[in-house]
N, CA, C and O atoms as CSV, one atom per row, in Angstrom:
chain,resi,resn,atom,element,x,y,z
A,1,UNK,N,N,17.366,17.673,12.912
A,1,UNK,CA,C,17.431,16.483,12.082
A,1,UNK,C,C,16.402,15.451,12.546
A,1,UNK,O,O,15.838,14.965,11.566
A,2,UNK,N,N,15.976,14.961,13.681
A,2,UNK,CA,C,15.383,14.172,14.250
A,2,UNK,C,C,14.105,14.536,14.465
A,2,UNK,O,O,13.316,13.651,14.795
A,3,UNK,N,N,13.483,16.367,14.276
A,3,UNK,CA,C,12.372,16.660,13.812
A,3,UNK,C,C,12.388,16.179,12.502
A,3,UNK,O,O,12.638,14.974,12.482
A,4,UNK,N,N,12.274,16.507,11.774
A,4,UNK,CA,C,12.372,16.361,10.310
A,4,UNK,C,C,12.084,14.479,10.130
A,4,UNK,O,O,11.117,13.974,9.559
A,5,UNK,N,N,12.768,14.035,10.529
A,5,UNK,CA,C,12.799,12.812,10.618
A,5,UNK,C,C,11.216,11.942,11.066
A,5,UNK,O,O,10.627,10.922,10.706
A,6,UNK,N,N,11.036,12.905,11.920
A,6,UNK,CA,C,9.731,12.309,12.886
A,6,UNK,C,C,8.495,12.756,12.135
A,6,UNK,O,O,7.381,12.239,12.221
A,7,UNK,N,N,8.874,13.873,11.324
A,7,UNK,CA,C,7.707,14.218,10.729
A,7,UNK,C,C,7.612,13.324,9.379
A,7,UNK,O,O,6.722,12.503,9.158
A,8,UNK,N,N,8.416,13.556,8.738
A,8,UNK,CA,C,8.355,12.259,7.619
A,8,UNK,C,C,7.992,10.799,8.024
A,8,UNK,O,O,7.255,10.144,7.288
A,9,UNK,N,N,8.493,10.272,9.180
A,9,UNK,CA,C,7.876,9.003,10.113
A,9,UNK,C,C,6.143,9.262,10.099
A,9,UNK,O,O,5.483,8.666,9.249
A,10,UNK,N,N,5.496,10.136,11.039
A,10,UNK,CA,C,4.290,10.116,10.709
A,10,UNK,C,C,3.576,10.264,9.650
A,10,UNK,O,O,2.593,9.579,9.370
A,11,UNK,N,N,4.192,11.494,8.765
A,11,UNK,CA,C,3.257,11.136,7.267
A,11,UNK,C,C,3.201,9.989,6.667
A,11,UNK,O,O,2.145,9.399,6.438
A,12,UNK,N,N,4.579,9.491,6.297
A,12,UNK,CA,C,4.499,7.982,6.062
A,12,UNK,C,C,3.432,7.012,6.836
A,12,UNK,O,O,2.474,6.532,6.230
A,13,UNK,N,N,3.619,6.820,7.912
A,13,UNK,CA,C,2.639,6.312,9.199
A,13,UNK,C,C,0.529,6.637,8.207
A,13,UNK,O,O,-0.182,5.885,7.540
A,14,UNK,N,N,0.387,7.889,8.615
A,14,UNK,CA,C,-0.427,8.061,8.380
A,14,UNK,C,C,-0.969,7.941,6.278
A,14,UNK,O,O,-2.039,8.284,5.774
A,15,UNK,N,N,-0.239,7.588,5.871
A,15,UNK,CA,C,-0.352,7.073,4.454
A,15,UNK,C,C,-0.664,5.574,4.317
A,15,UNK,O,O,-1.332,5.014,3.448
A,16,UNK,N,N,-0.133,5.145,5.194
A,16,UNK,CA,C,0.127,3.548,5.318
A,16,UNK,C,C,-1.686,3.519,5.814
A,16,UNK,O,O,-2.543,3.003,5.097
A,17,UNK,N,N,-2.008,4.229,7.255
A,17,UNK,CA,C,-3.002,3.942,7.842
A,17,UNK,C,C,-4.481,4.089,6.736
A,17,UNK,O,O,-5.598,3.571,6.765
A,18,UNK,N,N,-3.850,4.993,5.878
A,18,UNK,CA,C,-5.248,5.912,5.336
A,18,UNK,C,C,-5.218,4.559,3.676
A,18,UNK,O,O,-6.217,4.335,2.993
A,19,UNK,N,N,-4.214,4.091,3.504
A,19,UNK,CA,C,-4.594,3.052,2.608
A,19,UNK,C,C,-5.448,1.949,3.251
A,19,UNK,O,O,-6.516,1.729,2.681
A,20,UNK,N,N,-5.197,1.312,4.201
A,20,UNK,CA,C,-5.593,0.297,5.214
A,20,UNK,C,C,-7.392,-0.041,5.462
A,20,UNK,O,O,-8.215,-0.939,5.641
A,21,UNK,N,N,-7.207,1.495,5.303
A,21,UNK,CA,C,-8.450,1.793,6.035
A,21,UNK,C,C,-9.517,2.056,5.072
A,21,UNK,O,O,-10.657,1.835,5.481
A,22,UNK,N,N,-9.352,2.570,3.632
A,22,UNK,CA,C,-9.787,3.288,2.784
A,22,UNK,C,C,-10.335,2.466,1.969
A,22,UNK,O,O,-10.098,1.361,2.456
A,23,UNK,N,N,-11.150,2.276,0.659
A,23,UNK,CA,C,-11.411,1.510,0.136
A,23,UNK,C,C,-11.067,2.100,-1.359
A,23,UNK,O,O,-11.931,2.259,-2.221
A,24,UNK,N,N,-9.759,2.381,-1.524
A,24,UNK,CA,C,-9.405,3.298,-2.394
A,24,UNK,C,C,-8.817,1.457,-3.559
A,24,UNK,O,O,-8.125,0.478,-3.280
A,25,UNK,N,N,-9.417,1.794,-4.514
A,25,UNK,CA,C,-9.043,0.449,-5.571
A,25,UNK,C,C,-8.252,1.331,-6.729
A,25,UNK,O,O,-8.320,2.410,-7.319
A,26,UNK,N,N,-7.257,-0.175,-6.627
A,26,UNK,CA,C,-6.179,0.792,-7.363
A,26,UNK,C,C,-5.927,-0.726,-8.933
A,26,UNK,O,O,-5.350,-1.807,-8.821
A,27,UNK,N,N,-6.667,-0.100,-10.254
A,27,UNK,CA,C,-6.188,-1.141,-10.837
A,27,UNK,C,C,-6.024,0.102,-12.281
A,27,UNK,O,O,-6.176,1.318,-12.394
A,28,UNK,N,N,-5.637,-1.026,-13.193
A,28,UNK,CA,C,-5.452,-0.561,-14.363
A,28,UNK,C,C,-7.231,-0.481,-15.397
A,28,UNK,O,O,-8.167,-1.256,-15.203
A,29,UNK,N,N,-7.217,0.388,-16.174
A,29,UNK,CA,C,-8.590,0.284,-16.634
A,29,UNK,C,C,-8.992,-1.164,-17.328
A,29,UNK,O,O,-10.121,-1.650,-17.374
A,30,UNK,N,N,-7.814,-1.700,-17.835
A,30,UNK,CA,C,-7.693,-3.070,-18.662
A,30,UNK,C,C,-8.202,-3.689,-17.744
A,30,UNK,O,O,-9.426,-3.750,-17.857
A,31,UNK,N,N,-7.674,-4.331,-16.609
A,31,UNK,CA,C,-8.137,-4.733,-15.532
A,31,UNK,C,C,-9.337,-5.142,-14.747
A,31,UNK,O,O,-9.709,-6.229,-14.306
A,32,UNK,N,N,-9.887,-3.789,-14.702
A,32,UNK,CA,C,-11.217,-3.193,-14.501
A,32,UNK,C,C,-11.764,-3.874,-14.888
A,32,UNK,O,O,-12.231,-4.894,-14.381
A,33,UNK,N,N,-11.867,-3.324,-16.248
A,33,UNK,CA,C,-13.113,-3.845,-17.214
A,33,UNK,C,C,-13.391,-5.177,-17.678
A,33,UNK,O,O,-14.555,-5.529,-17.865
A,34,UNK,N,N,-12.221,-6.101,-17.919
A,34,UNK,CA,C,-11.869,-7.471,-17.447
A,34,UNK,C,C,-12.875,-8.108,-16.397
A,34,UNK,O,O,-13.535,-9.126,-16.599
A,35,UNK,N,N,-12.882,-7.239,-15.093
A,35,UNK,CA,C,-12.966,-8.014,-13.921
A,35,UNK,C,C,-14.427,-7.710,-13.602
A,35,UNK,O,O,-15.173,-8.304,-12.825
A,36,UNK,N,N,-14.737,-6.344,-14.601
A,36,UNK,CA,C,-16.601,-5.520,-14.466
A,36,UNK,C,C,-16.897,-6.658,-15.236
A,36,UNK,O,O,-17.452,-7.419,-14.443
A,37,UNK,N,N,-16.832,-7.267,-16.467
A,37,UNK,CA,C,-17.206,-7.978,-17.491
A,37,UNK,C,C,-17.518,-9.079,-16.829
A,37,UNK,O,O,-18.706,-9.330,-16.629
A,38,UNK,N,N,-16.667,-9.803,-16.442
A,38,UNK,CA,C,-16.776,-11.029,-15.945
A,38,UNK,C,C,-17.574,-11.298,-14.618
A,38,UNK,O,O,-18.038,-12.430,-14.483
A,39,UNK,N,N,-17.788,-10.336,-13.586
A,39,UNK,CA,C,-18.807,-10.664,-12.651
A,39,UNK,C,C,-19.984,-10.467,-13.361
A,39,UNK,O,O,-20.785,-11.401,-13.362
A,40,UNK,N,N,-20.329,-9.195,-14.117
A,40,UNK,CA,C,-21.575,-9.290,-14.476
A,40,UNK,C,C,-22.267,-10.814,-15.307
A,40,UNK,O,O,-23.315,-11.453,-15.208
A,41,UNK,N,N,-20.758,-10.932,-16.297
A,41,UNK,CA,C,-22.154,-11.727,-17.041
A,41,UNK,C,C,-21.990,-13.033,-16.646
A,41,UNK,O,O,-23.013,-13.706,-16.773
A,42,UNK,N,N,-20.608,-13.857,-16.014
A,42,UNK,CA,C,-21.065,-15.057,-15.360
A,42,UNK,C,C,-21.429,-14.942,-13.688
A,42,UNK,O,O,-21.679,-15.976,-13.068
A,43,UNK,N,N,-21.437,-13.959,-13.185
A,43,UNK,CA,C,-21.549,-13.843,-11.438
A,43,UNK,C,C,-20.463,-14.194,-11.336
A,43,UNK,O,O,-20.647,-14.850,-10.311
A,44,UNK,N,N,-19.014,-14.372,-11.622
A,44,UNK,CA,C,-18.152,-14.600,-11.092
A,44,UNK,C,C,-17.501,-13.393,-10.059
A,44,UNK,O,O,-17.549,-12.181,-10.274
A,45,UNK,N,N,-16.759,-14.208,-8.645
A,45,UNK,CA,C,-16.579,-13.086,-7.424
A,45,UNK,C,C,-15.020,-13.160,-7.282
A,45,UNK,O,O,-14.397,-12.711,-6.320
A,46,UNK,N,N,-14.361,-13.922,-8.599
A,46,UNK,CA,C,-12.502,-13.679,-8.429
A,46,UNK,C,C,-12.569,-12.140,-8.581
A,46,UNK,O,O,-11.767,-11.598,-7.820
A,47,UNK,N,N,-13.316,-11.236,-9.366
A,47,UNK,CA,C,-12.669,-9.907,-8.654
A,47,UNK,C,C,-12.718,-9.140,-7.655
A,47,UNK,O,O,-12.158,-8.044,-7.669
A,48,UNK,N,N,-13.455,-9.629,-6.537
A,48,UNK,CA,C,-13.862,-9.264,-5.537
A,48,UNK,C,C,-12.024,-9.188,-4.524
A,48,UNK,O,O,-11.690,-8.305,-3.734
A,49,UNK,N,N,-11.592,-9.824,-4.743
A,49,UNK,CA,C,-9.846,-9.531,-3.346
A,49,UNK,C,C,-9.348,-9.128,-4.699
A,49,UNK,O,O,-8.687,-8.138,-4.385
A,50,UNK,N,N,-9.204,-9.265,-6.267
A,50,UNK,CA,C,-8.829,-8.191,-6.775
A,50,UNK,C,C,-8.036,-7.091,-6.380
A,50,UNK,O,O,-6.820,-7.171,-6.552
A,51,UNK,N,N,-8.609,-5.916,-5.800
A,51,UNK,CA,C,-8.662,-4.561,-5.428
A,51,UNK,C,C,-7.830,-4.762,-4.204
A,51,UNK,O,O,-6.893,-3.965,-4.175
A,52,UNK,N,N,-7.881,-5.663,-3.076
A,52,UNK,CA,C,-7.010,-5.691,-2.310
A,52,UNK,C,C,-5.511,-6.555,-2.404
A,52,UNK,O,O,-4.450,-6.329,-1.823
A,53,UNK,N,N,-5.727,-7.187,-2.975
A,53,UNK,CA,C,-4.392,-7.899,-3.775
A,53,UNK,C,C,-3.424,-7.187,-4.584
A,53,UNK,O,O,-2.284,-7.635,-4.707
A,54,UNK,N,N,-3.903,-5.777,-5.322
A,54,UNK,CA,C,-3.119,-5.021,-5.602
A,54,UNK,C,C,-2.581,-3.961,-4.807
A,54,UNK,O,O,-1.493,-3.410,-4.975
A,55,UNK,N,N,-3.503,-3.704,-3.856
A,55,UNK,CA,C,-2.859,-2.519,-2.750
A,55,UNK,C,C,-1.831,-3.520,-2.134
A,55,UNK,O,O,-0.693,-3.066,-2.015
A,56,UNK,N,N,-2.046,-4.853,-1.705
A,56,UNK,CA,C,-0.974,-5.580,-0.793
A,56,UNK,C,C,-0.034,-5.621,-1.810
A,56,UNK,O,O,0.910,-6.275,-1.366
A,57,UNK,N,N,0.118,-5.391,-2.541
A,57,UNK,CA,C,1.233,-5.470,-3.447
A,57,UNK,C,C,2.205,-4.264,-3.503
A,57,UNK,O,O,3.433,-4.307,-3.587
A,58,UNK,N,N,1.497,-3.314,-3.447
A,58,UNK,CA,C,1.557,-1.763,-3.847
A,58,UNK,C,C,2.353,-1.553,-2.395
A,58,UNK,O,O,3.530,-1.212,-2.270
A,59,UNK,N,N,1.704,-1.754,-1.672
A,59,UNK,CA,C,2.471,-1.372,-0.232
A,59,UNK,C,C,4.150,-2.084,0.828
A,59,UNK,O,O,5.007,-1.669,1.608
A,60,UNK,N,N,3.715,-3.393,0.096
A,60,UNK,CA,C,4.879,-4.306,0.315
A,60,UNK,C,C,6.332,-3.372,-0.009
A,60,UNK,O,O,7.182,-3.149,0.853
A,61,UNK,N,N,6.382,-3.049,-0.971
A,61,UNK,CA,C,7.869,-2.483,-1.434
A,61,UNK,C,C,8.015,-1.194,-0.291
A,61,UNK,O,O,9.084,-0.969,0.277
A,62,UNK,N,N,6.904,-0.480,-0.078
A,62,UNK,CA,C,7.364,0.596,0.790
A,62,UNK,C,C,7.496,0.006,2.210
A,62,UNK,O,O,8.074,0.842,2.905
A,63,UNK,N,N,7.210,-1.035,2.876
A,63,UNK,CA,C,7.046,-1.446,4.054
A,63,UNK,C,C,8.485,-1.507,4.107
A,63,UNK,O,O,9.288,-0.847,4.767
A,64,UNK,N,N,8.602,-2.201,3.484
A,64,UNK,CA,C,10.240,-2.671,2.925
A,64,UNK,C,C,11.395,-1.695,3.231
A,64,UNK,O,O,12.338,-1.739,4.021
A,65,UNK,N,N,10.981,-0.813,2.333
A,65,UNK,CA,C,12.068,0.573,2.248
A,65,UNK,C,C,11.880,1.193,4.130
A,65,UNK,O,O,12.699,1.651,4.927
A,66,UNK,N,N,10.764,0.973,4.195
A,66,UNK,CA,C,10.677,1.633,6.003
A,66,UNK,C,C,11.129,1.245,7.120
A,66,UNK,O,O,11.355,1.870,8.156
A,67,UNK,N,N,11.285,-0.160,6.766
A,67,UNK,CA,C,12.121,-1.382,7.671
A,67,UNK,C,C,13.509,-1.065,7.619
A,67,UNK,O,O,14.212,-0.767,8.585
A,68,UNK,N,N,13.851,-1.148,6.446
A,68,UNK,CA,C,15.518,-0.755,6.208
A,68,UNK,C,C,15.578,0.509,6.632
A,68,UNK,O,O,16.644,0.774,7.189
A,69,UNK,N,N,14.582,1.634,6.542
A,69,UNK,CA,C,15.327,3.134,6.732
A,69,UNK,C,C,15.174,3.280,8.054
A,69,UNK,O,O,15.663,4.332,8.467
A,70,UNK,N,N,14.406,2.245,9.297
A,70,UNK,CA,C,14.280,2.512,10.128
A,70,UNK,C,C,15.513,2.151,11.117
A,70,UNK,O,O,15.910,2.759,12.110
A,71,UNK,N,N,16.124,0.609,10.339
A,71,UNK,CA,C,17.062,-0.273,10.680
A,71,UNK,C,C,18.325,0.970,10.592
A,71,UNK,O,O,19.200,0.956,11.458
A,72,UNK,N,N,18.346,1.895,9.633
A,72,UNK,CA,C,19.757,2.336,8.987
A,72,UNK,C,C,19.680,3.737,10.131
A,72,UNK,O,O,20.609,4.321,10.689
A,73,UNK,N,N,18.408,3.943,10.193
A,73,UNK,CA,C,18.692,5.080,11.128
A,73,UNK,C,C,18.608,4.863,13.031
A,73,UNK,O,O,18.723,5.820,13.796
A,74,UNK,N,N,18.423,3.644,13.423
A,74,UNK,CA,C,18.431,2.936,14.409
A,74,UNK,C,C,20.117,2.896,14.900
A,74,UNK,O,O,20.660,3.372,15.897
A,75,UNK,N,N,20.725,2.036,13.625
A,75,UNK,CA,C,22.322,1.956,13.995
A,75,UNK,C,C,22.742,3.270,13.876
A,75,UNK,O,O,23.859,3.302,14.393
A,76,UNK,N,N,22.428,4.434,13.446
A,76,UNK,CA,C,23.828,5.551,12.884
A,76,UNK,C,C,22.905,6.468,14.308
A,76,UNK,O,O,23.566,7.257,14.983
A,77,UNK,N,N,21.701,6.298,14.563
A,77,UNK,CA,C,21.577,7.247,15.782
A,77,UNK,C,C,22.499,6.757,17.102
A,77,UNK,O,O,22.500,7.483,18.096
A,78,UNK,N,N,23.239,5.582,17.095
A,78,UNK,CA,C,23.574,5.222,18.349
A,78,UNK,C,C,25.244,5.635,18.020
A,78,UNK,O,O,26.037,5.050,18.758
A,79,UNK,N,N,25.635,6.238,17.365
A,79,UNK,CA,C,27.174,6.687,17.132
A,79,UNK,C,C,26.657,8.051,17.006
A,79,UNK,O,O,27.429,8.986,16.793
């Protein structure tokens, strides 16, 4: 059980790291093209944290769920 456990811990782990690190942009095409449009034709640079404003978003809820599953399996390993 506590293999299993540890291995799902690192993949998770290493998902978290490989977003972090990556320059993987995560938007909608609407979005996009919105945000392509508008730098080009006024130079505007609001879409520039864009792309990272949605990953911090994207990741928040799972941080979340990892905190609690870490919390839930913290108390029930000590019984």
């Amino acid at each position: 059980m506590q293999n299993a456990i540890r291995k799902i811990a690192i993949v998770t782990l290493l998902f978290i790291v490989a977003g972090i690190f990556s320059d993987v942009y995560a938007q909608c095409p609407m979005c996009r093209s919105a945000v392509e449009s508008a730098m080009q034709n006024e130079g505007n640079t609001h879409g520039v944290g864009l792309n990272k404003g949605i990953l911090y978003l994207l990741a928040s809820p799972y941080l979340i769920v990892a905190f609690v599953g870490g919390l839930w399996y913290r108390k029930n390993r000590k019984k």
